[in-house]
C-alpha positions, -999 to 999 in steps of 0.1 A, spaced: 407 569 -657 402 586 -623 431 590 -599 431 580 -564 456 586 -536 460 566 -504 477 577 -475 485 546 -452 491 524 -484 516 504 -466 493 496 -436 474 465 -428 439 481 -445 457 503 -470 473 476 -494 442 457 -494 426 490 -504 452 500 -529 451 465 -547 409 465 -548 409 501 -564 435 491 -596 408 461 -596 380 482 -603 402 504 -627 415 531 -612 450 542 -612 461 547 -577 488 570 -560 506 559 -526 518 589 -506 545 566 -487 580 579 -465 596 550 -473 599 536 -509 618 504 -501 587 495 -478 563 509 -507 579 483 -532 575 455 -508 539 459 -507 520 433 -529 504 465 -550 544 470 -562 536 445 -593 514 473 -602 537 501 -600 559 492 -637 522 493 -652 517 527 -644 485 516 -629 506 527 -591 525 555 -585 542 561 -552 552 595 -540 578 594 -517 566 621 -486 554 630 -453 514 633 -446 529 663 -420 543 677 -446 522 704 -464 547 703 -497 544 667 -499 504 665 -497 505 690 -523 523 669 -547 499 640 -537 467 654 -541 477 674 -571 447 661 -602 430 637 -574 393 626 -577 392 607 -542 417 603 -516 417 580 -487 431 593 -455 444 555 -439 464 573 -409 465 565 -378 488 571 -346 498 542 -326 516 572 -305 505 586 -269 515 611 -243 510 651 -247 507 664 -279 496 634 -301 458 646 -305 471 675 -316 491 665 -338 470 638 -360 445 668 -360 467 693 -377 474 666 -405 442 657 -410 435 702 -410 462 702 -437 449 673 -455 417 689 -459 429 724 -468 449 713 -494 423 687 -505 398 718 -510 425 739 -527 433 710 -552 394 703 -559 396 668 -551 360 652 -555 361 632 -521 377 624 -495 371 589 -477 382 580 -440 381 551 -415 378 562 -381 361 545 -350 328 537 -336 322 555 -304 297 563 -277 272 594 -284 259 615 -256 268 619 -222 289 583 -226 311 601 -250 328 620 -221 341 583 -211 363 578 -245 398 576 -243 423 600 -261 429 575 -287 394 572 -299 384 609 -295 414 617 -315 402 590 -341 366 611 -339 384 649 -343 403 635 -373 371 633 -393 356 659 -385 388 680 -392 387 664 -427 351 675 -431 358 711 -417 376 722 -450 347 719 -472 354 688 -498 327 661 -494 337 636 -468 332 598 -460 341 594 -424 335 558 -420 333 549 -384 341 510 -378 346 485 -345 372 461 -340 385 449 -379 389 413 -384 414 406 -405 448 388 -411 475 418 -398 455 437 -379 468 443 -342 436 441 -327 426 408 -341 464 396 -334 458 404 -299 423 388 -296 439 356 -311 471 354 -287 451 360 -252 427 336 -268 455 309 -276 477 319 -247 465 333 -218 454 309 -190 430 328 -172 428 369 -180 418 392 -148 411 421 -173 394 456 -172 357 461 -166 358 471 -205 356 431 -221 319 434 -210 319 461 -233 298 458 -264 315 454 -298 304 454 -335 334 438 -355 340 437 -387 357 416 -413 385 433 -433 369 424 -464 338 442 -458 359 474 -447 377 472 -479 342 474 -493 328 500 -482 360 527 -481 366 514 -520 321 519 -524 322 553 -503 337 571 -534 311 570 -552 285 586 -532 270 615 -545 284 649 -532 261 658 -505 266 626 -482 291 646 -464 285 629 -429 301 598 -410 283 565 -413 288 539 -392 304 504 -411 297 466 -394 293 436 -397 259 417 -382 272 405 -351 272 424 -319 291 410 -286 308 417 -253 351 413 -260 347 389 -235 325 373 -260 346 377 -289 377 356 -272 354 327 -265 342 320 -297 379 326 -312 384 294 -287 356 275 -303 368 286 -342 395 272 -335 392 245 -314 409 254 -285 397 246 -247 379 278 -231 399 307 -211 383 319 -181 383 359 -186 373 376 -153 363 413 -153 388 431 -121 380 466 -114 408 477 -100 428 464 -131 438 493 -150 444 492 -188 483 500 -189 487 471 -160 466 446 -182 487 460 -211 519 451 -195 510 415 -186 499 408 -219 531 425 -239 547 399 -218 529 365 -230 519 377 -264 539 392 -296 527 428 -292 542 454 -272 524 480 -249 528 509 -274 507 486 -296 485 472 -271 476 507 -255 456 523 -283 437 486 -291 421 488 -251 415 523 -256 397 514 -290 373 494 -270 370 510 -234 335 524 -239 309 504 -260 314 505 -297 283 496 -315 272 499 -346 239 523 -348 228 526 -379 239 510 -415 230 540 -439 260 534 -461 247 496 -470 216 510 -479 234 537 -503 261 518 -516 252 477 -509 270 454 -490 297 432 -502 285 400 -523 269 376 -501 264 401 -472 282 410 -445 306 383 -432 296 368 -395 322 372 -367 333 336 -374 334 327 -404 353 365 -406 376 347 -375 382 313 -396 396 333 -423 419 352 -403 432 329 -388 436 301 -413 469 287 -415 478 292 -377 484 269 -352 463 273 -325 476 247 -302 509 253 -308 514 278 -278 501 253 -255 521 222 -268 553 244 -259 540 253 -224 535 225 -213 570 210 -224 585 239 -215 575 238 -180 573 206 -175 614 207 -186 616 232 -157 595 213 -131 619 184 -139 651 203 -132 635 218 -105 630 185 -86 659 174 -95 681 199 -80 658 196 -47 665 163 -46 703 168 -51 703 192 -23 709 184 10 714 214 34 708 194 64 739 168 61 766 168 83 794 183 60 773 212 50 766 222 81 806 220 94 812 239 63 822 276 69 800 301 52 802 338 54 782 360 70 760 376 46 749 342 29 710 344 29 690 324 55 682 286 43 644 297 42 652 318 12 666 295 -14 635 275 -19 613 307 -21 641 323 -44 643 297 -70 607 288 -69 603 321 -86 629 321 -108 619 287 -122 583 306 -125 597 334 -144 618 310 -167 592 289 -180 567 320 -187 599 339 -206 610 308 -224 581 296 -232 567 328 -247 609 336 -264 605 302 -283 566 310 -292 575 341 -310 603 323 -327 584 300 -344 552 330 -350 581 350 -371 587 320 -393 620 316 -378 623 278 -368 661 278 -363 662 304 -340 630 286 -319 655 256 -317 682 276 -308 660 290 -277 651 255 -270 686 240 -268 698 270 -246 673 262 -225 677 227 -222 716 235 -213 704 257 -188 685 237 -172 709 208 -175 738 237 -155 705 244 -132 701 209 -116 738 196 -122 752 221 -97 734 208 -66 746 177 -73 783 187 -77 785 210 -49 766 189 -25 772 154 -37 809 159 -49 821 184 -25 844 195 -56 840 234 -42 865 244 -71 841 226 -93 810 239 -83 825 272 -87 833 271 -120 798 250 -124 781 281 -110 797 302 -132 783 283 -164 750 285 -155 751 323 -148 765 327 -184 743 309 -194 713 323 -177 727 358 -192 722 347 -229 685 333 -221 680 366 -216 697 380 -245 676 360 -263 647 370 -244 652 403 -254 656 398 -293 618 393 -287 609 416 -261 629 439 -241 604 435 -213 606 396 -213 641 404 -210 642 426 -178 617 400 -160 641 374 -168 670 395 -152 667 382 -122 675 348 -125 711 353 -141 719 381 -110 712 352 -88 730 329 -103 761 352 -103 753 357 -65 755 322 -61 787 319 -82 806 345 -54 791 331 -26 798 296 -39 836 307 -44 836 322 -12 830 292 7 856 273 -16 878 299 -1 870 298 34 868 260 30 902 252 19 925 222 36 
């Protein structure tokens, strides 16, 4: 029985890998760091068998990938570095040297890669780090001398893969997306199955395809393209996507960490994945090793799939009664207020209370920023599978909002200043833990929501103030 090892068994593509080589009989070995997250992997049934081993280690580590590679046939190199700043590149290319090295040393038969398809030419100046890095990686792998694979593939389709659950939330949730000249860039996707495919086919090529080929599957579109006919998979109404050239990628990476699950660190490396055109150019490995049964799966039938079980119009439901809950208290407390009756004005105020033009300009953005945060906070509840803490959002919110247009009536309407005080009070603390919650989800939500509790402590002091000054 031949051996394998995967590196990146834990990762979206590895398991999937792992599980289709014990199919096909071969007993596999999982270089992991972390064996609690190795057993939680569906391959774990596999592990009591024998038919899995893991090896508990660190790719950097050159003692570790000896004890991995040590009697392998093939081994898949599955890493990749969601990491950026000075010194990554140099980094993933001295593991993949090692891997090689030690590859060669142990006469291991093969070694089989996924990488990224990329511009050629004078356009490959244009790559970003992330994808170069991706390129040097196999061709470090290949510089040691063992026969290598370096498949080369496009955006992957696939339940669990970032890229695809960030082309599904902008898709479901994004209004209209002002976005980087790069979603008219061209892109070959693939479906994970077909991936799967050809990294478990690539071992068996014969020894002197030692090249990279180029993996896809028949569809070819501009991102742009790709979010549009998510919408019609799934049934959703059409976003309008417009292309802004002065919007950078980190900019467009912030506003979308903010009204999808992902963060920036994990948004980053997918735009730079697909700043240049990524097209497939040739399909040499179909012709050497076939395509999967039936051929290669289109984009949406790949997209159906992958998103089966989710609710598409679920984001939207919650926007609109999420802001609609806002726009209600909003007009309610406007109504409540009346800054031009005679007792407020013969009230005394002090003198660095903010001008009467600033309240309505304050709190229309405020009530902005709280139905985008809370709307997106109770969202991601529900996406984790976590329904009590979605309705635990929900009712905070509804409290707040409750303290929000209750405390225009009492201070203007009941002239209780002691009241309102306390009132004011309420809905600060309460503000504070929408944005503790906030920031279970997102840390960024969290600091855009900041804001609305600092104001509502500023009106608590200046509310007690004028109780003060106010007294009979």
């Amino acid at each position: 029985m031949k051996l394998a090892l995967v590196t990146g068994a834990t990762g979206f593509i590895g398991q999937r890998v792992v599980l289709d080589l014990v199919k096909k009989g071969w007993r596999v070995r999982c270089l992991c760091r972390s064996l609690d997250k190795a057993m939680s992997m569906p391959w774990a049934k596999y592990v009591d068998s024998g038919e899995v081993e893991v090896v508990v280690g660190d790719a950097a580590e050159r003692a570790d990938v000896e004890r991995a590679l040590d009697g392998v046939d093939c081994a898949w190199y599955l890493l990749h570095s969601m990491s950026s700043g000075s010194g990554f590149a140099e980094k993933e290319a001295g593991m993949a040297r090692q891997f090689g090295e030690v590859a060669a040393e142990k006469s291991v038969g093969r070694i089989v890669y996924l990488g990224g398809l990329h511009p050629e030419g004078p356009e490959a100046a244009d790559m970003s780090e992330h994808l170069a890095s991706r390129v040097r990686v196999g061709e470090e792998l290949r510089s040691a001398g063992v026969p290598t694979a370096a498949l080369q593939a496009g955006v992957v389709i696939g339940d669990g893969s970032l890229s695809f659950k960030l082309l599904r939330h902008v898709s479901e949730r994004v209004p209209t997306f002002a976005a980087p000249r790069w979603i008219t860039n061209r892109i070959t996707p693939i479906s994970v199955r077909d991936v799967v495919h050809y990294l478990v086919a690539a071992a068996d090529l014969s020894p002197e395809q030692d090249r990279a080929f180029d993996i896809g599957g028949p569809d070819t579109m501009p991102y742009v393209d790709m979010m549009q006919r998510y919408t019609q998979v799934k049934g959703v109404n059409r976003r309008p996507f417009l292309a802004a050239p002065i919007m950078t990628r980190r900019f467009a990476s912030f506003g979308l960490s903010v009204l999808t699950p992902l963060s920036m660190k994990e948004i980053l490396p997918i735009f730079d994945s697909v700043s240049s055109d990524t097209v497939l150019e040739e399909r040499d490995l179909e012709s050497l090793v076939g395509t999967p049964e039936g051929g290669n799966q289109p984009f949406d039938e790949a997209v159906a799939i992958a998103a089966e079980g989710t609710d598409a119009g679920r984001y939207g439901r919650i926007a609109t009664t999420v802001h609609l809950s806002v726009l209600a208290a909003a007009v309610a407390g406007s109504l409540l207020t009346d800054p031009d009756s005679r007792e407020y004005r013969n009230l005394k105020k002090p003198s660095w209370q903010p001008p009467a033009a600033a309240f309505p300009l304050v709190w229309t953005l405020l009530y902005v920023d709280l139905a985008v945060i809370s709307t997106t906070t109770i969202a991601d509840s529900l996406e984790e599978g976590e329904p009590d803490a979605a309705r635990g959002d929900a009712l905070a919110l509804a409290g707040n909002l409750v303290l929000n247009a209750g405390w225009s009536g009492v201070f203007f309407r009941s002239r209780r200043r002691g009241l309102s005080t306390a009132w004011a009070a309420a809905l600060a603390a309460s503000s504070a833990d929408l944005v503790r919650r906030a920031y279970r989800r997102s840390p960024t939500r969290a600091a855009l929501l900041a804001p609305y509790p600092l104001w509502c402590a500023f009106a608590t002091v200046l509310t007690g103030r004028i109780a003060r000054l106010n007294q009979s």
